[in-house]
DOZAMI-916773 format. One record per residue (C-alpha): residue in three letters; residue number from 1; x, y, z. Coordinates in pm, whole numbers, plus 50000, padded with zeros to 5 digits. Layout:
! residues N
 residu num  east north    up
    ALA NUM     X     Y     Z
...
! end
This chain:
! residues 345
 residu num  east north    up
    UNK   1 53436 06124 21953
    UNK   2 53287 06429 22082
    UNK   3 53313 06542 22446
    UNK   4 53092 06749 22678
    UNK   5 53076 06841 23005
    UNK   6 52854 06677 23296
    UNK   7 52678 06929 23462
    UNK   8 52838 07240 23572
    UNK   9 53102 07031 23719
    UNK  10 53364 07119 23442
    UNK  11 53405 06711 23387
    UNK  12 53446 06668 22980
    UNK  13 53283 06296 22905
    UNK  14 53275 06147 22620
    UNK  15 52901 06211 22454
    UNK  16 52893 05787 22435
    UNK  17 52927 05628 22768
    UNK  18 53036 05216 22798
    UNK  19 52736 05054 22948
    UNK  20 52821 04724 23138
    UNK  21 52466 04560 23185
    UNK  22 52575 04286 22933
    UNK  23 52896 04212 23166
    UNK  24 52845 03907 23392
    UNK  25 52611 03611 23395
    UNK  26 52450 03588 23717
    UNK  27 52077 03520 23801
    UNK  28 51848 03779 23636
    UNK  29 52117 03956 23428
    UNK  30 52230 03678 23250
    UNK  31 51925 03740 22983
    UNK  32 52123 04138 22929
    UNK  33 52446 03944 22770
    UNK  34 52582 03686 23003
    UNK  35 52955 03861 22849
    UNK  36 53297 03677 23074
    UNK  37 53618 03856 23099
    UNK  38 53718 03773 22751
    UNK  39 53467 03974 22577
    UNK  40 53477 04277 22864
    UNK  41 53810 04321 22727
    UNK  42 53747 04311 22420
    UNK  43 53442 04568 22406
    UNK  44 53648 04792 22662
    UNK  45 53964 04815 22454
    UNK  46 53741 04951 22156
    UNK  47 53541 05173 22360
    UNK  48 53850 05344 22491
    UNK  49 54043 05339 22119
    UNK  50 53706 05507 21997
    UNK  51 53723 05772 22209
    UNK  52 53502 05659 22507
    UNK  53 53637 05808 22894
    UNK  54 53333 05738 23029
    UNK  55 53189 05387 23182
    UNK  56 52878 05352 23410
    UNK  57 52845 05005 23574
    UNK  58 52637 04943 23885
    UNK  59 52664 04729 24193
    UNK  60 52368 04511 24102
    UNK  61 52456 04380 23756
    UNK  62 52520 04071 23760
    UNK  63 52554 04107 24174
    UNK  64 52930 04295 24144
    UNK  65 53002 04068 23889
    UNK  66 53020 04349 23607
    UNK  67 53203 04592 23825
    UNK  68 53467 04318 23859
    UNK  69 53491 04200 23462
    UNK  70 53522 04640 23434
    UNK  71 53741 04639 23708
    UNK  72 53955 04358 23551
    UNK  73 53992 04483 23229
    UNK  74 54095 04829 23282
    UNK  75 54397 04675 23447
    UNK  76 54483 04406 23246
    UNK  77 54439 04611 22954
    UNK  78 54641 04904 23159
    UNK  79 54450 05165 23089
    UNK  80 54504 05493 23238
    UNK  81 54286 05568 23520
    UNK  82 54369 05945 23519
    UNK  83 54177 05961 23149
    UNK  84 53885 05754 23246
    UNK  85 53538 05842 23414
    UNK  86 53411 05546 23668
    UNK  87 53097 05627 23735
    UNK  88 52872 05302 23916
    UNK  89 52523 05310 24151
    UNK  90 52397 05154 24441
    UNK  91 52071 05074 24601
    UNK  92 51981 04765 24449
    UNK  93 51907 04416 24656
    UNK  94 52293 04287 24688
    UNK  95 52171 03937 24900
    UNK  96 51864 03732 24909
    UNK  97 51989 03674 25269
    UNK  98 52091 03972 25418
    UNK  99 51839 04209 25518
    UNK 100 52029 04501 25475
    UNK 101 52199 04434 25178
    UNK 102 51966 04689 25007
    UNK 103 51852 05045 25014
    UNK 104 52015 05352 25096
    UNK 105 52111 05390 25431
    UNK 106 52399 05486 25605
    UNK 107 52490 05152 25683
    UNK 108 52425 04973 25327
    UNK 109 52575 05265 25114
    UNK 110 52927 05263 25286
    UNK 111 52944 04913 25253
    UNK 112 52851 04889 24875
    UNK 113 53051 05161 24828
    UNK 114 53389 04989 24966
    UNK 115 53272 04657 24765
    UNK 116 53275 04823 24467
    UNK 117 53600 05009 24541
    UNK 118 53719 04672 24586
    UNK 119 53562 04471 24285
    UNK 120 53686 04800 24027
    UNK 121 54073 04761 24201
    UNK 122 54050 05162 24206
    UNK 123 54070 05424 24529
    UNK 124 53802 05673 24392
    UNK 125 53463 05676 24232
    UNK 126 53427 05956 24018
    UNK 127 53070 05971 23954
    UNK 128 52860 05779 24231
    UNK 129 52472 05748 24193
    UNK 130 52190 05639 24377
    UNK 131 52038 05355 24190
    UNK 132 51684 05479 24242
    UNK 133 51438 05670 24507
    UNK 134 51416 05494 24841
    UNK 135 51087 05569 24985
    UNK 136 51220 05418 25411
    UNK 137 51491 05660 25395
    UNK 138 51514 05999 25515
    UNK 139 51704 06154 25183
    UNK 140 51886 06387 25438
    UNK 141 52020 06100 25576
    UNK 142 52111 05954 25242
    UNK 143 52288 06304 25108
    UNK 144 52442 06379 25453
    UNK 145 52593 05970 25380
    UNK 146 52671 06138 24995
    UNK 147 52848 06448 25153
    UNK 148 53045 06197 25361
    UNK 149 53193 05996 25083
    UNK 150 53293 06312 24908
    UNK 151 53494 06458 25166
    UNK 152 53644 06113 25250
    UNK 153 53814 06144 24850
    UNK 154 53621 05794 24767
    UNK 155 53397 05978 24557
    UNK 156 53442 06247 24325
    UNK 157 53055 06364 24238
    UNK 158 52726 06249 24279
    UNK 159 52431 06174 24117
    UNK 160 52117 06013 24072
    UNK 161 51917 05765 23900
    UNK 162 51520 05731 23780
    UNK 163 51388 06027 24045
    UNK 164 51079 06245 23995
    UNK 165 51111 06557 23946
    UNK 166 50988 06670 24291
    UNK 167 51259 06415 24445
    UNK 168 51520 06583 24265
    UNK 169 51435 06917 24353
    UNK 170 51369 06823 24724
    UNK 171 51726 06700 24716
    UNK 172 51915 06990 24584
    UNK 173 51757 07222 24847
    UNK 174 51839 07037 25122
    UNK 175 52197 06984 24975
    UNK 176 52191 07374 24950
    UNK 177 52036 07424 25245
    UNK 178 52350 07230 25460
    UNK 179 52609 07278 25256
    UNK 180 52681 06923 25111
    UNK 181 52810 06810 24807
    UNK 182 52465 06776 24538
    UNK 183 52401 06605 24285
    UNK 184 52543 06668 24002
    UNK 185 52404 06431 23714
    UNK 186 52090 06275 23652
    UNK 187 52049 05944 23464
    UNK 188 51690 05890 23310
    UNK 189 51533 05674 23031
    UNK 190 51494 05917 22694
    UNK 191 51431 05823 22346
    UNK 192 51302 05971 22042
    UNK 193 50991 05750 22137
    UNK 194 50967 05810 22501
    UNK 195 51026 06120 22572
    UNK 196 50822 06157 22878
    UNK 197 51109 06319 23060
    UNK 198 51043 06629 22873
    UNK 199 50777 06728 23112
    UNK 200 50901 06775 23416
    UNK 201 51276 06611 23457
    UNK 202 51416 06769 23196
    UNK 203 51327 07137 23292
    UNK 204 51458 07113 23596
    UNK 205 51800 06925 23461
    UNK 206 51832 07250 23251
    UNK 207 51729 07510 23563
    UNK 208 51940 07358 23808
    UNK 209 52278 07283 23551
    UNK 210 52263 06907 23563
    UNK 211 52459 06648 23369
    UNK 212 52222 06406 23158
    UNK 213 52314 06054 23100
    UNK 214 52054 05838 22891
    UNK 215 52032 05523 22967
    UNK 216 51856 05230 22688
    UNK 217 51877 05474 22437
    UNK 218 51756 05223 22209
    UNK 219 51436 05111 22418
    UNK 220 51586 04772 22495
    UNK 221 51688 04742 22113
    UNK 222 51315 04855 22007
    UNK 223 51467 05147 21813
    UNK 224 51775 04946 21617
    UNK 225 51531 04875 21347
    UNK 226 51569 04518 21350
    UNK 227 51206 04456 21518
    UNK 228 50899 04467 21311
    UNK 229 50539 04571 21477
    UNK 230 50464 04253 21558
    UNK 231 50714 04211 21802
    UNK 232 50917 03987 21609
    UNK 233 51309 04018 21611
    UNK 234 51693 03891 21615
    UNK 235 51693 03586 21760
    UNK 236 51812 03577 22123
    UNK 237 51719 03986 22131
    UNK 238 51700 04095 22461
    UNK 239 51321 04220 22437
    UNK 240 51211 03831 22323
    UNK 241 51243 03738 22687
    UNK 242 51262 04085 22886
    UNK 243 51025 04326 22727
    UNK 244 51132 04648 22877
    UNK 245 51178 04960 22873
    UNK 246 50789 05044 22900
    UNK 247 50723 05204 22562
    UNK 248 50461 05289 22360
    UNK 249 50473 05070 22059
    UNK 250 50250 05193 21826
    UNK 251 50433 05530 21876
    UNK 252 50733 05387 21872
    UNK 253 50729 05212 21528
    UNK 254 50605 05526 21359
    UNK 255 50905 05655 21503
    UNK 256 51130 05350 21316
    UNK 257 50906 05407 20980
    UNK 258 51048 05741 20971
    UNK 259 51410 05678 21077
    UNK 260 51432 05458 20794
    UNK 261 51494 05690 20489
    UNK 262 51649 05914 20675
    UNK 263 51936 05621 20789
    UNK 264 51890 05519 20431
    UNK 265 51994 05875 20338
    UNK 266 52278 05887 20572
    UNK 267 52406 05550 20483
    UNK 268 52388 05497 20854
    UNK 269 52172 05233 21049
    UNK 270 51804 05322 21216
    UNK 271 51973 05269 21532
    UNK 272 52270 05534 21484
    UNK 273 51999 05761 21409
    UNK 274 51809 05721 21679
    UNK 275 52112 05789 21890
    UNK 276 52211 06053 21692
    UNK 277 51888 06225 21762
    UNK 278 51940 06213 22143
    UNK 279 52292 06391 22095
    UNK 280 52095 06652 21910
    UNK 281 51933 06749 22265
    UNK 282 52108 07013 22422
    UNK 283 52040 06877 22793
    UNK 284 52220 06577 22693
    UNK 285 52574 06505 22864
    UNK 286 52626 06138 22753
    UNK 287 52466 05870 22567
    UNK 288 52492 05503 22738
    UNK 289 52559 05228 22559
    UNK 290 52579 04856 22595
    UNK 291 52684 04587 22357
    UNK 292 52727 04210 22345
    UNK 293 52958 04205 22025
    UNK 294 53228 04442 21876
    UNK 295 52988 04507 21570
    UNK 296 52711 04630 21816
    UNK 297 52960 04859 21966
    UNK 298 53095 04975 21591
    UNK 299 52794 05070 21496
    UNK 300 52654 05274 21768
    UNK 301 53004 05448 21856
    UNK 302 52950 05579 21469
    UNK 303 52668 05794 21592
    UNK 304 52857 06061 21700
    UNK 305 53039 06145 21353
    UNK 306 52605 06138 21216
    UNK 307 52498 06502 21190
    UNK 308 52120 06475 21119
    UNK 309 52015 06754 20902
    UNK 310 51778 07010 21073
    UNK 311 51474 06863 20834
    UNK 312 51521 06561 20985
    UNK 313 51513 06641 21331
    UNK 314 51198 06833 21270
    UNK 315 51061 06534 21116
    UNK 316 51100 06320 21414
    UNK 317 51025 06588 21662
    UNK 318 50690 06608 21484
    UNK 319 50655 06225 21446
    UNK 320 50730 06174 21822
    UNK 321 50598 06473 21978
    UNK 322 50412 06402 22329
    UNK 323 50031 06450 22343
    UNK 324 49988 06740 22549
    UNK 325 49904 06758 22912
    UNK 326 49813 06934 23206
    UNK 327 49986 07151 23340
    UNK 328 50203 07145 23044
    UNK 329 49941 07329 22796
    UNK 330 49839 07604 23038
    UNK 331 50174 07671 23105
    UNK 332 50227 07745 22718
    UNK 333 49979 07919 22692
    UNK 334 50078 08186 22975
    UNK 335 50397 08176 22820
    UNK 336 50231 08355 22542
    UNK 337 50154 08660 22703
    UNK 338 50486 08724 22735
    UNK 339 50622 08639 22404
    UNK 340 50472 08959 22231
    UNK 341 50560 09283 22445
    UNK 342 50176 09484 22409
    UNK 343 50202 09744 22105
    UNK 344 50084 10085 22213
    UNK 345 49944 10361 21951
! end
C-alpha cells in the first residue's frame, strides 16, 4: 500500500480508502450490500492488514447503521485509533419524521455530528464532510458551524462532497475571508469513463491544494468488466436494480474493450485497471472502495502494486477523452499564445 497526502494538510492516507455503503441493511441501502457486523469485521480486518488507514462512512447509510457496524468493529477488532483516518458526512434526510433531521444547519449538523461521535464510539472526526450542496442554507452559516467543530477538537478537517466548482470556490473565500478552518478535501465521482470533473472541479482541486477522494470508482461496478453492453451482469449486481452512477454507456464500454488486453497483459482484472488508472492522476489523494466479500476487497486492494505502462495510459486517455467544450477549447487555444515565446530576427 501506497500513501499520499490529503490536501496540503500533511495527512498521509492510504491511496485506497474502506468504503462502508455495503455496511447495514436498512431501507434504501439494503440493495448496496445489506453486510451485518460479522462481515464489517471481516472486510475491516483485511483492509487494515492491507495497508488501508483510511475509512469514509456517512451518517445516511443505512440511517447510522454503517457508522455503527464501523464503529463496532474497530473496537472489537482493537484497532488503533491513533493509525486510522475516520472520515464520515452529513446532510442527508436522517428521519422521515423529523423535519429537521436534514440539511446543513446549525442546528442539524451539531446534532449529526454528536450521533455519529456516538454510533463510531470515538471523541474526534478526523475528516468531516458535507454530504452535498444545500441550496436553504447560507454556506457562511454552514462553515462558521464547520469552524466551530474544529476548534471544539470534534473534528480534525473538513471537507466536502459533490459541489460545483463555483460552490467550492465561493466557500474557500469566505473561509479565507474570516479566518475559519476550509475545506480541505473534496470527494467527487471520477472514472476513466466519466471524467467530467476534469473541466472545472479538478482545476480548481489542483489551484487551491485540495485532497481528492473518488468515490464509485468503478461506476457502480460498470467498469469491473463483468457487464456486457447489454446491460447484462453478476447476478444480484448492484446496477441490476440501482442503475447509477449516471454514465455514458456507449463510452463507457469502449472504455472496458480496451482495458481488457491491457488487464490481460498485466495478469490483473479490468477492474484493478480501471482503478489503477485513477491512481495514475496526480490530483488524486485516495481511491474509495466498497466491497460485499473478501475476494471483492482482494482484488481491488491489488491495484495499488499495478503500474500501468505509460502506452497504456495513453491508450485510455485517448479512448476516454471528453468531447470538447466551451469554455474549455477557447481556453486552449489562448493557452497557445503563450506556449511559444515570439522569435525575433
Amino acid at each position: 500500500m501506497k500513501y499520499r497526502l490529503l490536501g496540503r494538510t500533511g495527512l498521509y492516507v492510504s491511496e485506497l480508502c474502506l468504503g462502508t455503503m455495503t455496511f447495514g441493511d436498512q431501507g434504501f441501502w439494503k440493495v448496496m450490500g445489506g453486510l451485518g457486523q460479522e462481515a464489517v469485521n471481516t472486510l475491516v480486518r483485511q483492509a487494515f492488514d492491507g495497508g488501508v488507514n483510511f475509512i469514509d462512512t456517512a451518517d445516511v447509510y443505512s440511517l447510522g447503521v454503517s457508522e455503527t457496524l464501523t464503529g463496532q468493529a474497530i473496537k472489537s477488532l482493537g484497532l488503533p485509533r491513533d493509525e486510522l483516518v475516520i472520515a464520515t458526512k452529513a446532510f442527508g434526510p436522517m428521519s422521515e419524521t423529523k423535519i429537521n433531521a436534514r440539511g446543513q444547519s446549525r442546528y442539524h449538523l451539531m446534532n449529526e455530528l454528536d450521533a455519529s461521535l456516538k454510533r463510531l464510539q470515538v471523541d474526534h472526526i478526523d475528516l468531516y464532510q458535507l454530504h452535498g450542496y444545500d441550496p436553504l442554507t447560507p454556506l457562511e452559516d454552514v462553515l462558521a458551524t464547520l469552524n466551530d467543530m474544529v476548534r471544539s477538537g470534534k473534528v480534525r478537517y473538513v471537507g466536502l462532497c459533490n459541489m460545483a466548482a463555483w460552490q467550492i470556490m465561493k466557500g474557500l473565500a469566505i473561509s479565507e475571508k474570516n479566518g475559519w478552518s476550509r475545506f480541505e478535501s473534496v470527494q467527487a465521482y471520477y472514472t476513466v469513463a466519466g471524467r467530467d470533473l476534469e473541466r472545472e472541479v479538478l482545476p480548481l482541486v489542483h489551484d487551491q491544494q485540495l485532497g481528492l477522494m473518488v468515490w464509485s470508482p468503478l461506476a457502480g461496478g460498470l467498469l469491473s468488466g463483468k457487464f456486457s453492453s447489454d446491460g447484462k451482469g453478476p447476478e444480484g449486481a448492484r446496477r441490476a436494480s440501482f442503475d447509477f452512477p449516471v454514465v455514458d454507456k456507449v463510452r463507457a464500454f469502449k472504455v472496458v474493450d480496451a482495458m481488457r488486453p491491457i488487464a490481460q497483459s498485466h495478469q490483473a482484472s479490468v477492474a484493478q485497471v480501471a482503478l489503477a488508472w485513477l491512481l495514475s492522476r496526480p490530483q488524486v489523494s485516495s481511491v474509495i472502495i466498497g466491497a460485499k466479500t473478501p475476494a471483492q476487497l482482494q482484488d481491488n486492494l491489488g491495484a495499488s502494486a499495478l503500474a500501468l505502462s505509460p502506452q497504456d495510459l495513453q491508450l485510455l486517455d485517448d479512448v476516454s477523452k471528453l468531447p470538447p467544450e466551451y469554455p474549455g477549447w477557447m481556453l486552449a487555444m489562448q493557452g497557445q499564445y503563450r506556449a511559444k515565446p515570439p522569435v525575433k530576427d
